[in-house]
GUFIMI-798519 format. One line per field, with one value per residue (C-alpha): x, y, z; chain; residue in three letters. Coordinates in steps of 0.5 Angstrom, whole numbers, plus 500, padded with zeros to 3 digits. Layout:
x c(X,...)
y c(Y,...)
z c(Z,...)
chain c(A,...)
res c(ALA,...)
//
This chain:
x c(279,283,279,283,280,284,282,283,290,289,295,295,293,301,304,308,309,314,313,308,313,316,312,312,311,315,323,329,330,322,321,328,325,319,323,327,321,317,323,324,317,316,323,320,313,316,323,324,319,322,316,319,323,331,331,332,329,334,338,333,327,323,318,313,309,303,305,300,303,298,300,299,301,302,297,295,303,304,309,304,299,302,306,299,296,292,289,293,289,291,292,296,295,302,301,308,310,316,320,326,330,335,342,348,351,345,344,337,337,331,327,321,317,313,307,305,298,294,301,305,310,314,320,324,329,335,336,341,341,345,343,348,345,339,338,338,333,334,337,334,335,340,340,343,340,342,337,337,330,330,324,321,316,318,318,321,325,329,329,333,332,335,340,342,337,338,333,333,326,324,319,314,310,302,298,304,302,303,308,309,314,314,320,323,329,333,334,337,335,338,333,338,333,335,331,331,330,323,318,315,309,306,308,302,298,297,301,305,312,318,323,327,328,334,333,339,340,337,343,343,349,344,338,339,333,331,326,325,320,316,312,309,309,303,306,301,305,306,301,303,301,306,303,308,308,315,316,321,325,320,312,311,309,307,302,305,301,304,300,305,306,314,317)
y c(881,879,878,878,874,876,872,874,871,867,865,857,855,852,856,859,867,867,875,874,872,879,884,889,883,877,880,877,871,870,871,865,860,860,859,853,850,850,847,842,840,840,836,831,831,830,827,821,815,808,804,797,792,790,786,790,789,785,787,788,790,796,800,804,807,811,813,818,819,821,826,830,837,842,847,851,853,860,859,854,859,865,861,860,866,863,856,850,844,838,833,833,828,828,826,823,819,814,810,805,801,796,796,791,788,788,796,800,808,812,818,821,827,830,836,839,840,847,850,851,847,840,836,832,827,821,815,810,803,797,791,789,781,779,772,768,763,763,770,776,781,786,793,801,806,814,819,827,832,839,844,847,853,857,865,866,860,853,846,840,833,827,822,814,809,801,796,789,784,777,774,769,766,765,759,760,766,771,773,777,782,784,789,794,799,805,812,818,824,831,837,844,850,857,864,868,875,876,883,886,889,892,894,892,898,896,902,899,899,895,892,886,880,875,869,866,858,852,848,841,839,842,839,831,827,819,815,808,805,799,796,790,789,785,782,778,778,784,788,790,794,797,800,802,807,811,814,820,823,829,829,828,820,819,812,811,807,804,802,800,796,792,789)
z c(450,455,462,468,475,481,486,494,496,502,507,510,517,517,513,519,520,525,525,530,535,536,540,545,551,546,543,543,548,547,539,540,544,541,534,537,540,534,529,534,534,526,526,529,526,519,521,516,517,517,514,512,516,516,509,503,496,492,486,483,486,487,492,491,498,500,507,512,520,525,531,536,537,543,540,547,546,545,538,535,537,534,528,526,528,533,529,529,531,536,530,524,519,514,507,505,498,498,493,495,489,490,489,490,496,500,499,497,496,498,497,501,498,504,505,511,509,509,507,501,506,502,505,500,503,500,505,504,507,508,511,515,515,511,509,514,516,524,524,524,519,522,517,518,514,513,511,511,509,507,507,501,501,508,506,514,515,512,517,516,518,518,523,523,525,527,525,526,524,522,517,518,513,513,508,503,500,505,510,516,518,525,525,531,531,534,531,533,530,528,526,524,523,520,520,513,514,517,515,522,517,523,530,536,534,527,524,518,519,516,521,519,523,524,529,531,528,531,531,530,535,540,537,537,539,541,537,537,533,532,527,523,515,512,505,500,493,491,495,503,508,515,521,525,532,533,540,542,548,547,547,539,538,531,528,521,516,509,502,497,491,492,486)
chain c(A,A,A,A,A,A,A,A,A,A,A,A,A,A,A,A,A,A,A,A,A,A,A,A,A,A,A,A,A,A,A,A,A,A,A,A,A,A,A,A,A,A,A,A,A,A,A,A,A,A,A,A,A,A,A,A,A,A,A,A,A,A,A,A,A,A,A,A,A,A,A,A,A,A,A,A,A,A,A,A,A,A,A,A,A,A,A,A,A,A,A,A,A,A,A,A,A,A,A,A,A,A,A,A,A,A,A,A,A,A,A,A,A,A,A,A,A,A,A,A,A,A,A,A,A,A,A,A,A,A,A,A,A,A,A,A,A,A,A,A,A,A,A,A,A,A,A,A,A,A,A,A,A,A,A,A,A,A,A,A,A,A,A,A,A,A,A,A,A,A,A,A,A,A,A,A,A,A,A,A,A,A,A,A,A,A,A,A,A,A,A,A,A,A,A,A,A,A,A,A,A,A,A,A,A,A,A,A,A,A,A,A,A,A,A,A,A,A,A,A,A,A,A,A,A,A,A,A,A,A,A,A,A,A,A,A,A,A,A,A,A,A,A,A,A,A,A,A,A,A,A,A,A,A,A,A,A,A,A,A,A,A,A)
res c(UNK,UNK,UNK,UNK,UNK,UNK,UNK,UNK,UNK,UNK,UNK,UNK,UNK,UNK,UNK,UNK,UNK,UNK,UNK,UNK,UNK,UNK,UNK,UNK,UNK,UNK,UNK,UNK,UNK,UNK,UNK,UNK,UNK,UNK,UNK,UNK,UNK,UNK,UNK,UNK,UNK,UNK,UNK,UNK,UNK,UNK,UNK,UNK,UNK,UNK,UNK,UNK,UNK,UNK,UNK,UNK,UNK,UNK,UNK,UNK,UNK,UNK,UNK,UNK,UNK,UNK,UNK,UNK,UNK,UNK,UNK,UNK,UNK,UNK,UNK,UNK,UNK,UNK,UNK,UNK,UNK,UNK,UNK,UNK,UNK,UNK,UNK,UNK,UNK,UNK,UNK,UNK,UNK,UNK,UNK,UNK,UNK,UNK,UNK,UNK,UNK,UNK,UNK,UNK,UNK,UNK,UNK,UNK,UNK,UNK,UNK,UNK,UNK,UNK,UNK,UNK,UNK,UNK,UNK,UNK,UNK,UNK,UNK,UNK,UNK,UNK,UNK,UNK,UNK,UNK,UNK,UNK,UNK,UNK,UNK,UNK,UNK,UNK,UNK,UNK,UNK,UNK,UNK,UNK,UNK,UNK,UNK,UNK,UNK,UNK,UNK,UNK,UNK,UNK,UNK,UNK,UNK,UNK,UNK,UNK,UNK,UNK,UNK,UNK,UNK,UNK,UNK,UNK,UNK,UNK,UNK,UNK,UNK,UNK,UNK,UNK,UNK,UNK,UNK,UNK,UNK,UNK,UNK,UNK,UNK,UNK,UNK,UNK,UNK,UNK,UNK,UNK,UNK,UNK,UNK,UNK,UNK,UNK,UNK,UNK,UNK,UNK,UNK,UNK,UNK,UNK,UNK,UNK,UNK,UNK,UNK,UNK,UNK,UNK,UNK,UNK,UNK,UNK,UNK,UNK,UNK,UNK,UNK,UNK,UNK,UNK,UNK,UNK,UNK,UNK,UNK,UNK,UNK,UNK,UNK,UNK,UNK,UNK,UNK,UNK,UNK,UNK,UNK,UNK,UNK,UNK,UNK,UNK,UNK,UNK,UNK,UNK,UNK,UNK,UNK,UNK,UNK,UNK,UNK,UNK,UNK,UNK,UNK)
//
């Protein structure tokens, strides 16, 4: 005998309907903006962390990161409060694994798997970096870094993120066996969002309807964001541990921290 256990299925605080945006009081230009704004702000809060300073890992090192950001969020705004059927909190905590691998040439390769938690919503992200000039016992290191995220997991809409950033850091040594790595950078951020056909299941009296929905796309050409970012590395062997605070033209700052292992 085979027994079957269906269990309730239940949608995520952050799983985004963009349904909610059309209504009677809410179509068309409305429903738009409220979508711009929205992939505007999760651009920015799950844009590319930076989390390490301008030098580069060697030919053969190896980088392995635990990283959460901390930010606020306009939850009082209409579209975070439809988007999340009327749930979202102030604060967001974003879980994020990262991995960096040296390559010759002073070049390091990168990939970042990022979840947006209380949804089914993952990013994953490449960064390619070079540094510049790294090395050098009175000059700082100097590097250039290029890095793109895409969304998995929306029914309603697909986002990409990404840009180019500058970094310049020096390290400092502590006792002999520990150093300090205070690090400060530029980055200009893109963040392109596209809607998906969207099902309006019922109109505002609650009578099923079907109605498909297309917003227009968030274009990255329209959507291009300052960020500077400043932060401070601790390294003790192999162990080190990275606080940075990153700061955009908008109202979005996150406070990022890192535990990870390089080899």
């Amino acid at each position: 005998m085979v027994l079957l256990l269906v269990l309730p299925v239940r949608a995520e605080r952050y799983d985004l309907h963009l349904s909610n945006f059309f209504s009677d009081t809410c179509a068309g230009d409305c429903a738009q903006q409220h979508f711009g704004n929205l992939v505007r702000d999760l651009g920015l809060l799950t844009a590319p962390a930076f989390l390490a300073p301008a030098e580069t890992l060697g030919l053969n090192g190896f980088s392995f990161g635990l990283e959460g950001s901390m930010a606020s969020i306009q939850h009082k705004e209409d579209y975070w409060q439809l988007a999340t059927e009327g749930d979202p909190s102030s604060i967001l905590l974003i879980p994020r694994l990262h991995v960096r691998k040296g390559l010759p040439f002073s070049v390091e390769v990168g990939t970042q798997l990022t979840y947006l938690p209380e949804s089914e919503l993952f990013l994953v992200g490449a960064e390619v970096k070079w540094a510049i000039n790294e090395g050098f016992y009175f000059i700082p290191d100097l590097a250039l870094c290029f890095s793109l995220n895409h969304m998995l997991g929306s029914k309603d809409f697909s986002l990409t993120n990404g840009g180019w950033d500058v970094s310049v850091s020096k390290s400092f040594g502590i006792g002999g066996m520990m150093s300090l790595t205070p690090y400060a950078g530029y980055h200009m951020l893109f963040v392109h969002g596209d809607s998906h056909v969207i099902l309006k299941e019922r109109d505002d009296n609650g009578t099923p309807v079907l109605e498909e929905e297309v917003l227009a796309a968030v274009r990255w050409q329209d959507n291009m964001f300052n960020r500077f970012f400043v932060g401070c590395r601790l390294k003790t062997h192999i162990f080190q541990i990275t606080a940075e605070g990153v700061f955009s033209d908008q109202d979005i700052h996150l406070f990022n921290l890192k535990l990870g292992f390089d080899y």
